[in-house]
C-alpha positions as a LaTeX table, in Angstrom:
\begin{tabular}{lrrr}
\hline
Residue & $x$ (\AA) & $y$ (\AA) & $z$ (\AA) \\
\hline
Unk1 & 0.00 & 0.00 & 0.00 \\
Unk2 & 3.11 & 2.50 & 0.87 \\
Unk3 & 3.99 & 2.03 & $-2.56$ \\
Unk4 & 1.06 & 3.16 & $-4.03$ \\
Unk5 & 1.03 & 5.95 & $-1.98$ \\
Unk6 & 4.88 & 6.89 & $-2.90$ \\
Unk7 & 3.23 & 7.00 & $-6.87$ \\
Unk8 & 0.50 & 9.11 & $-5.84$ \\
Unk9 & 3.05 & 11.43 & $-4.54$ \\
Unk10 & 5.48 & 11.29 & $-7.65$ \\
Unk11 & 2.52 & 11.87 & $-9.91$ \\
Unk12 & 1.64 & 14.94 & $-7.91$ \\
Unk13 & 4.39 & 16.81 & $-8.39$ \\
Unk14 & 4.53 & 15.96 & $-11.52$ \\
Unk15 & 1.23 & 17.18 & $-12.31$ \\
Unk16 & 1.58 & 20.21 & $-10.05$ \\
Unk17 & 4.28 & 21.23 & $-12.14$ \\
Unk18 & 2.42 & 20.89 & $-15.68$ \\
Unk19 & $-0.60$ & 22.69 & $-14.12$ \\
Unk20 & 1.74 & 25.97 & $-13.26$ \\
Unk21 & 3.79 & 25.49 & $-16.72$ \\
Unk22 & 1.89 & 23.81 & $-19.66$ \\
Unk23 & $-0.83$ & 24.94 & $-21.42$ \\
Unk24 & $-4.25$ & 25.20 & $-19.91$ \\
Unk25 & $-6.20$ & 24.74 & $-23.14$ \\
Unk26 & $-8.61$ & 22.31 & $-24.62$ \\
Unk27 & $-7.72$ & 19.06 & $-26.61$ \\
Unk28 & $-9.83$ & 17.83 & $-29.56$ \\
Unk29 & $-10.50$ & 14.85 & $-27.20$ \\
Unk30 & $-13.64$ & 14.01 & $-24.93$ \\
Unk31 & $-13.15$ & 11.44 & $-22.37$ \\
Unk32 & $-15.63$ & 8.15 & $-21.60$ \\
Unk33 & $-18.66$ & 10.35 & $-20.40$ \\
Unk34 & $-18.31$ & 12.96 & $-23.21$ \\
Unk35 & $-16.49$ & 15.72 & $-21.30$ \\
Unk36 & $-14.10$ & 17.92 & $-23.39$ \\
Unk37 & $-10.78$ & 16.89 & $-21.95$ \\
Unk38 & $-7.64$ & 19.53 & $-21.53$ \\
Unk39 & $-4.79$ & 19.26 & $-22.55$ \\
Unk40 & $-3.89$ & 19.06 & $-19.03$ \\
Unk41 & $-6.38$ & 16.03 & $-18.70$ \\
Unk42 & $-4.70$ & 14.01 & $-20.87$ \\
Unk43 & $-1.07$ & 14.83 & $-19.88$ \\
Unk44 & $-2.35$ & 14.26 & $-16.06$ \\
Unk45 & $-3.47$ & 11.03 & $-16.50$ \\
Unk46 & 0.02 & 9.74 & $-18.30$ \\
Unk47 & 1.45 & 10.51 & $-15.45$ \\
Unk48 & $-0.50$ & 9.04 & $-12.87$ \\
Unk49 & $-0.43$ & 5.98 & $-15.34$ \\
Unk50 & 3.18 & 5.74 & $-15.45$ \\
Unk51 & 3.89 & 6.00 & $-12.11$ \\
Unk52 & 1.37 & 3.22 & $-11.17$ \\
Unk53 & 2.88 & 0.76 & $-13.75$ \\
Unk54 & 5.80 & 1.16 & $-11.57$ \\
Unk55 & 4.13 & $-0.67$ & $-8.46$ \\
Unk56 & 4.09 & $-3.89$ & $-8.85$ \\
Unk57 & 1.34 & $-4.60$ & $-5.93$ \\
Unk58 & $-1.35$ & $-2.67$ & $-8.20$ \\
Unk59 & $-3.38$ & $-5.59$ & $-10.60$ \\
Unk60 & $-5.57$ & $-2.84$ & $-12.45$ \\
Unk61 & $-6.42$ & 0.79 & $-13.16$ \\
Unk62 & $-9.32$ & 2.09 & $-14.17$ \\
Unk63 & $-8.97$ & 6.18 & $-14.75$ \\
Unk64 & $-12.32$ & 9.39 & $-14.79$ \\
Unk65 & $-10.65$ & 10.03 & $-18.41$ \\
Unk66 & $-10.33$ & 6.61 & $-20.17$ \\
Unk67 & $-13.63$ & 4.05 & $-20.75$ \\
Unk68 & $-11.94$ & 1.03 & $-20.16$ \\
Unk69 & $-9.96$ & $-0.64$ & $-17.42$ \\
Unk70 & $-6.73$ & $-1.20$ & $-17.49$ \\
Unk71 & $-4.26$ & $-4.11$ & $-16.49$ \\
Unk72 & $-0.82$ & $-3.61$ & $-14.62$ \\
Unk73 & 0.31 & $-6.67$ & $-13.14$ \\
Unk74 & $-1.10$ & $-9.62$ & $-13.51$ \\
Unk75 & 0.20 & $-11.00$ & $-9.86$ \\
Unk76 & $-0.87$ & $-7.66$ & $-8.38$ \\
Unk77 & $-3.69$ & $-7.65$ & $-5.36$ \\
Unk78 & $-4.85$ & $-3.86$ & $-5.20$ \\
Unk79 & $-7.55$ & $-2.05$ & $-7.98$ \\
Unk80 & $-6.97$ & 1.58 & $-8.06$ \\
Unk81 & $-10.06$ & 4.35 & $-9.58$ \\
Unk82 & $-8.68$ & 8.05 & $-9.98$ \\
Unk83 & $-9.70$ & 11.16 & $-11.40$ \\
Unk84 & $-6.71$ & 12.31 & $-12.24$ \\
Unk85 & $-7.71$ & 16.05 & $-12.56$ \\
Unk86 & $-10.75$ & 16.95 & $-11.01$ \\
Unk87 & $-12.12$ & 20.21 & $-11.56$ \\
Unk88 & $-9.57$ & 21.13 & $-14.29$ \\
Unk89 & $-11.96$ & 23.40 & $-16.18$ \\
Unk90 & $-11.59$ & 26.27 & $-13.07$ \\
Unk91 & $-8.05$ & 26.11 & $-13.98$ \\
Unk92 & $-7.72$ & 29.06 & $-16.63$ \\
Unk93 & $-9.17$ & 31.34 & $-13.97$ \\
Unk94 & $-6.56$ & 30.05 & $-12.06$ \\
Unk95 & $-8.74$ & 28.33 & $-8.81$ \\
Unk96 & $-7.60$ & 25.34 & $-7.05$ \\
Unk97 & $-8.16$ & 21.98 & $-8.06$ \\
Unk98 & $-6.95$ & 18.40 & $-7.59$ \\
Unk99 & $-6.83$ & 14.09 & $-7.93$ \\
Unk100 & $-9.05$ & 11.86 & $-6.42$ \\
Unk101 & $-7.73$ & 8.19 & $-5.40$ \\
Unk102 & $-9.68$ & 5.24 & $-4.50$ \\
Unk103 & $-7.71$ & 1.72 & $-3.57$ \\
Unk104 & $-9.48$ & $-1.41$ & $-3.79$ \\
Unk105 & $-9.31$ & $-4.96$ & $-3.65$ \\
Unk106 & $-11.11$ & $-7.72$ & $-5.39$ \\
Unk107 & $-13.44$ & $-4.87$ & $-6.92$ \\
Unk108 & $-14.70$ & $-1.86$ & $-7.41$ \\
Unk109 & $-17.08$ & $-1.68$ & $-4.58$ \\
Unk110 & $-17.42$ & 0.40 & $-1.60$ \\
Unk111 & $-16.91$ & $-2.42$ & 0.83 \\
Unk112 & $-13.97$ & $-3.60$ & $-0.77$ \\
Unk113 & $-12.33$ & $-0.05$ & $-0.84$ \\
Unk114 & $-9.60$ & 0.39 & 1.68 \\
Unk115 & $-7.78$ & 3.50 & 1.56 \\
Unk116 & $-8.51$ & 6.53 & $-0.44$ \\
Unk117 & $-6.32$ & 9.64 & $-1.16$ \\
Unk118 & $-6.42$ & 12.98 & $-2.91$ \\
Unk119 & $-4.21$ & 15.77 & $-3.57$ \\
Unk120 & $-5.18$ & 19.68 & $-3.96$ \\
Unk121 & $-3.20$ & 21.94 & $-5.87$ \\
Unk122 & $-3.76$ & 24.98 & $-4.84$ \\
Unk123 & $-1.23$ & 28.15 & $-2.60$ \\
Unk124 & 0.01 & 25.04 & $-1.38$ \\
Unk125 & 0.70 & 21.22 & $-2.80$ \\
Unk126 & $-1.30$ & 19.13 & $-0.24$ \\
Unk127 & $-2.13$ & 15.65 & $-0.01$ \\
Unk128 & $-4.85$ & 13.33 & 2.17 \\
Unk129 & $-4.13$ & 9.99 & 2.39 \\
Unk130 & $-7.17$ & 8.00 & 4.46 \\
Unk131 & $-6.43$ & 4.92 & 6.14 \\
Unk132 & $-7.45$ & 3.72 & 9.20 \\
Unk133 & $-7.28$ & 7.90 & 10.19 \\
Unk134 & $-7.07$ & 11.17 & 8.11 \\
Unk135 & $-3.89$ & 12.08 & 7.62 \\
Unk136 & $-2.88$ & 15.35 & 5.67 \\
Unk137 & 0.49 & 16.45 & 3.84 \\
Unk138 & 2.17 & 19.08 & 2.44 \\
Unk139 & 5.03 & 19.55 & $-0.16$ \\
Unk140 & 8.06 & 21.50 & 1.36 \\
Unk141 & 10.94 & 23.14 & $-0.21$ \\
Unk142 & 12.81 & 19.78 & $-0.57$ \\
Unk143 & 9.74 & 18.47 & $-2.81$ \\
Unk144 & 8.71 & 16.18 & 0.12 \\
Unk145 & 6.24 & 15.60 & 1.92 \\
Unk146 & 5.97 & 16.01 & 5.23 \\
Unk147 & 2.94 & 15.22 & 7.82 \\
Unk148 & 1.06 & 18.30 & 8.71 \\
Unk149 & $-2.06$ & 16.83 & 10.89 \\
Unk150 & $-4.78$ & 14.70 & 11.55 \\
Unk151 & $-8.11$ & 15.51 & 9.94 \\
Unk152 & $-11.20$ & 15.15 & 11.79 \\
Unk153 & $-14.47$ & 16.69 & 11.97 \\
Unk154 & $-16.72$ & 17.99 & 14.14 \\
Unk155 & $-20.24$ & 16.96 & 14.69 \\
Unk156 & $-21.97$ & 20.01 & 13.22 \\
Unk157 & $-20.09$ & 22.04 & 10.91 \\
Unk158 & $-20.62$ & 25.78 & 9.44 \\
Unk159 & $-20.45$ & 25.41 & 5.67 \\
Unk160 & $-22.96$ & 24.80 & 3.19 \\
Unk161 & $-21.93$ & 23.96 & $-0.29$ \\
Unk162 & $-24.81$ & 23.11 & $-3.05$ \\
Unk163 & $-24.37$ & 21.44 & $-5.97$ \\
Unk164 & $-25.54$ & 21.12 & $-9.20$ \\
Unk165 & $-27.93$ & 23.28 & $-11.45$ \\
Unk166 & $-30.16$ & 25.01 & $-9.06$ \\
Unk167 & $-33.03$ & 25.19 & $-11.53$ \\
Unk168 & $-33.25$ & 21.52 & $-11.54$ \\
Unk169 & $-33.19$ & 20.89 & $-7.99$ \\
Unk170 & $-36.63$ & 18.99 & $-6.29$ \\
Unk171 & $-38.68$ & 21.36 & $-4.26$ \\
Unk172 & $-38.17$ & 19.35 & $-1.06$ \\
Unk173 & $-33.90$ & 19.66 & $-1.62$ \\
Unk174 & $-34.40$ & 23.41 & $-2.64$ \\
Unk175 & $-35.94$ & 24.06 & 0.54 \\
Unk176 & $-33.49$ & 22.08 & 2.78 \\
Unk177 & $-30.71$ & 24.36 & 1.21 \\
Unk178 & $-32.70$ & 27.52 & 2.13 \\
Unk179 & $-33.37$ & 26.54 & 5.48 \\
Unk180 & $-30.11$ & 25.38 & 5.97 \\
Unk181 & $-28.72$ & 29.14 & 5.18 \\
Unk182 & $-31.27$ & 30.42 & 7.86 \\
Unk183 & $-29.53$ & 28.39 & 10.44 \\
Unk184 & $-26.56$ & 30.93 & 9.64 \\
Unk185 & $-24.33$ & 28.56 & 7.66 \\
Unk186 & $-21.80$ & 30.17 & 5.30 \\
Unk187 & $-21.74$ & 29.43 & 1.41 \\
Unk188 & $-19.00$ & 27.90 & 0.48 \\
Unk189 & $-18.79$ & 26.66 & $-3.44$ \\
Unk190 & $-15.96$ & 26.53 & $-6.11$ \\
Unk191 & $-17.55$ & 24.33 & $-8.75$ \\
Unk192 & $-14.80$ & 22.04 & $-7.83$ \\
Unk193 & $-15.28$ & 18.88 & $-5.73$ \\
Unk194 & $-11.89$ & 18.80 & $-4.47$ \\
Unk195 & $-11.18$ & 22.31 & $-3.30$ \\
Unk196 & $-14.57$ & 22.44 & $-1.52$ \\
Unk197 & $-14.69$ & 19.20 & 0.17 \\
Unk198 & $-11.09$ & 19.83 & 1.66 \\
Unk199 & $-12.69$ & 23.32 & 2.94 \\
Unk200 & $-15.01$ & 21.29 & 4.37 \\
Unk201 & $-12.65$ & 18.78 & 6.39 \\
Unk202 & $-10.34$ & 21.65 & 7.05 \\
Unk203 & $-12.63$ & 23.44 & 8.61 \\
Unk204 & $-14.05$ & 20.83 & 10.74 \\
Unk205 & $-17.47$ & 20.17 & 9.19 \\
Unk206 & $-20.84$ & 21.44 & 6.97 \\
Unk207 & $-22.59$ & 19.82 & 4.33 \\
Unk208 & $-21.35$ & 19.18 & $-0.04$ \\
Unk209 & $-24.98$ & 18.14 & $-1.60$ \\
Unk210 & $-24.57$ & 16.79 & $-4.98$ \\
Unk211 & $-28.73$ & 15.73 & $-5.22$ \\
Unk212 & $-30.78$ & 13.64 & $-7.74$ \\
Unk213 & $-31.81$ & 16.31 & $-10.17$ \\
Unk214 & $-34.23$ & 16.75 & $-13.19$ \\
Unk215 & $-31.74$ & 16.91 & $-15.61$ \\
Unk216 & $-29.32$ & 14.16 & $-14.28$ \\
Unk217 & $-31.35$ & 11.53 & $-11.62$ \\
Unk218 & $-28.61$ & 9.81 & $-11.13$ \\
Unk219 & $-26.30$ & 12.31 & $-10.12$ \\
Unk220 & $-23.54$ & 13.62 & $-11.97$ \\
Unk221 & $-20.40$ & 12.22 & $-9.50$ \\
Unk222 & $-18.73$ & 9.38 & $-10.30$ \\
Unk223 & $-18.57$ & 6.51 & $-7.50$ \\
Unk224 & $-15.51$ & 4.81 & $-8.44$ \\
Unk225 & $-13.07$ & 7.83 & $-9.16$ \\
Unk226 & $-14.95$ & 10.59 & $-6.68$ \\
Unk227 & $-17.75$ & 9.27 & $-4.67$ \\
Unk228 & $-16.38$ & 6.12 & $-3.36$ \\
Unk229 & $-13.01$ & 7.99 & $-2.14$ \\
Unk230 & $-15.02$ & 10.73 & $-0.53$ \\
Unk231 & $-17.23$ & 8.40 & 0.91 \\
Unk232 & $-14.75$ & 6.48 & 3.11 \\
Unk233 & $-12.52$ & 9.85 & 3.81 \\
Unk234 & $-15.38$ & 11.78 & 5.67 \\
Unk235 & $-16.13$ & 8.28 & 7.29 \\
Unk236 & $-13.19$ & 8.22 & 8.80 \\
Unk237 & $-13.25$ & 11.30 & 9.86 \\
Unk238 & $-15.65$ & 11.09 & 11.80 \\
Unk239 & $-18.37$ & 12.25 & 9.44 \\
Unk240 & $-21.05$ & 10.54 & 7.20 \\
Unk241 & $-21.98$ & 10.22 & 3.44 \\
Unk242 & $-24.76$ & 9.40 & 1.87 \\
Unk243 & $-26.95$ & 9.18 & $-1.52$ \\
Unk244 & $-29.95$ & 10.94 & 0.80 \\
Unk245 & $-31.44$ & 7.54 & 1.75 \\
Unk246 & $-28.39$ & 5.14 & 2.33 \\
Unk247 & $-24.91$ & 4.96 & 2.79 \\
Unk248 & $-22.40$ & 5.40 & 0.01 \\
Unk249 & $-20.04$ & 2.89 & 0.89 \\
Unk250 & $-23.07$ & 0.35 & 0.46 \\
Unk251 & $-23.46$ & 1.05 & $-3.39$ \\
Unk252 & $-21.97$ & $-1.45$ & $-5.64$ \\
Unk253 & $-21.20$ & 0.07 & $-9.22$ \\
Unk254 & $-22.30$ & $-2.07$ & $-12.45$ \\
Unk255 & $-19.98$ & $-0.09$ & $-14.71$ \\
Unk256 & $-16.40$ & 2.04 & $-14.15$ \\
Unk257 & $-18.62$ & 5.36 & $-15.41$ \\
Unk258 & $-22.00$ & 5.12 & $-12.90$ \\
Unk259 & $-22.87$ & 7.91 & $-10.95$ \\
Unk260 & $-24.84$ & 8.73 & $-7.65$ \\
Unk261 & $-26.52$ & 11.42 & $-5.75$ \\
Unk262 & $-24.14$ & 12.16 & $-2.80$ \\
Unk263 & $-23.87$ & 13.97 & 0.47 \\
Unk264 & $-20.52$ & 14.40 & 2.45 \\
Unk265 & $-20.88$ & 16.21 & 5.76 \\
Unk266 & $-20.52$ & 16.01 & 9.52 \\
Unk267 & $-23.08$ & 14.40 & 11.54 \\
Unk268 & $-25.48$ & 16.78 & 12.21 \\
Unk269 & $-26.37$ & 17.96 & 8.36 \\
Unk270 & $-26.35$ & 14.03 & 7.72 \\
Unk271 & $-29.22$ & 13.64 & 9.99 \\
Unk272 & $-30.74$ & 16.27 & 8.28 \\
Unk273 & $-30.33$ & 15.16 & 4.69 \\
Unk274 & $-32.04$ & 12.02 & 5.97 \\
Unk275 & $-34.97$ & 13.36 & 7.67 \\
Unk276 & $-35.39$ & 15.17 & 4.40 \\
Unk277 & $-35.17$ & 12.71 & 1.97 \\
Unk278 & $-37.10$ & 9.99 & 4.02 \\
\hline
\end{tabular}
């Protein structure tokens, strides 16, 4: 498992660098759900690539930007998902955004997903490796890194960050977000996954809604490469995460692409999401 993690952190300086150096621009290439992919895309997920053919523990990769699984090693025990740049689209206005890593075994399912990681590029190069705790790191001056702190939240947080198109939101989530902002939580919302569900764990709790919406009912997250990941970092932090009814971690994907609904939060808006959606 080290190993894997020692790729995740050669890939992410490797990508960091490309992000503040290479061209920001689209490709004439979409990726498997039809997304126009960057230039940046396509470079990121060579390098992730590359470094995981280097582990010899890893059996098969599966990546957000490629349709298809992947073999490694055939004598290999661990299945890894990534996105391997989330939110790259905010990066010609120059915001924050990151890779999402979920390890598995056997297959792609939540139960069967044992550590999950993710790295934000941002002010900073950070990275949060979840285990059996929440671990955070950052990149110093000697391109390591270093442990900075646990991560672990609260039971009630402060933030509130909706998303999705508002305009297709159902009446009964619409009004769960409003009366959540009465309660006096803050708005917090990039348009990237990564950036705002680290401001969420940073800052000790709140609620990331990604509902079931008019236009997309089954969400437009992906379990394996995003969901999944998130799912078992809040868990172990202490926090919850949910499609609205049941837990994430439950789900069992039929394909690498599927999507959910999802929740992510501390305790408190959890409860909350449930006794609205019940």
């Amino acid at each position: 498992m080290n190993e894997i993690f020692e790729a995740i952190k050669r890939a992410a300086i490797e990508i960091n660098e490309a992000i503040m150096y290479d061209d920001t621009g689209y490709s004439e290439e979409h990726n498997a759900t039809g997304d126009a992919q960057l230039k940046l895309d396509i470079k990121s997920d060579i390098f992730v690539e590359n470094e995981f053919k280097k582990v010899t523990s890893i059996k098969e990769i599966v990546s957000e930007e490629k349709e298809h699984k992947t073999s490694v090693h055939a004598e290999g025990k661990y299945l890894v998902g990534y996105d391997p740049l989330d939110g790259s689209s905010l990066l010609d206005v120059d915001q924050s955004v990151g890779s999402i890593f979920g390890i598995y075994e056997n297959d792609y399912s939540g139960k069967n997903l044992l550590a999950s990681a993710y790295v934000v590029y941002g002010p900073r190069l950070e990275l949060v490796i979840a285990t059996d705790k929440v671990r955070m790191y950052r990149l110093n001056r000697k391109n390591e890194f270093y442990f900075y702190k646990d991560i672990k939240l609260n039971q009630k947080g402060k933030l509130n960050a909706p998303g999705s198109t508002q305009m297709c939101w159902p009446a009964h989530h619409k009004k769960m977000i409003d009366d959540i902002f009465k309660d006096g939580y803050r708005l917090r919302y990039s348009g990237g996954m990564v950036l705002d569900l680290h401001h969420i764990l940073l800052k000790g709790g709140g609620l990331f809604s990604y509902p079931s919406t008019s236009d997309l009912p089954k969400g437009k997250l992906r379990l394996i490469f995003e969901v999944l990941p998130y799912a078992f970092i809040f868990e172990k932090a202490g926090g919850q995460a949910i499609d609205g009814k049941k837990r994430l971690l439950d789900i069992e994907p039929s394909h690498a692409h599927d999507t959910s609904p999802c929740f992510f939060g501390s305790n408190d808006e959890i409860k909350r999401v449930l006794k609205t959606y019940a």
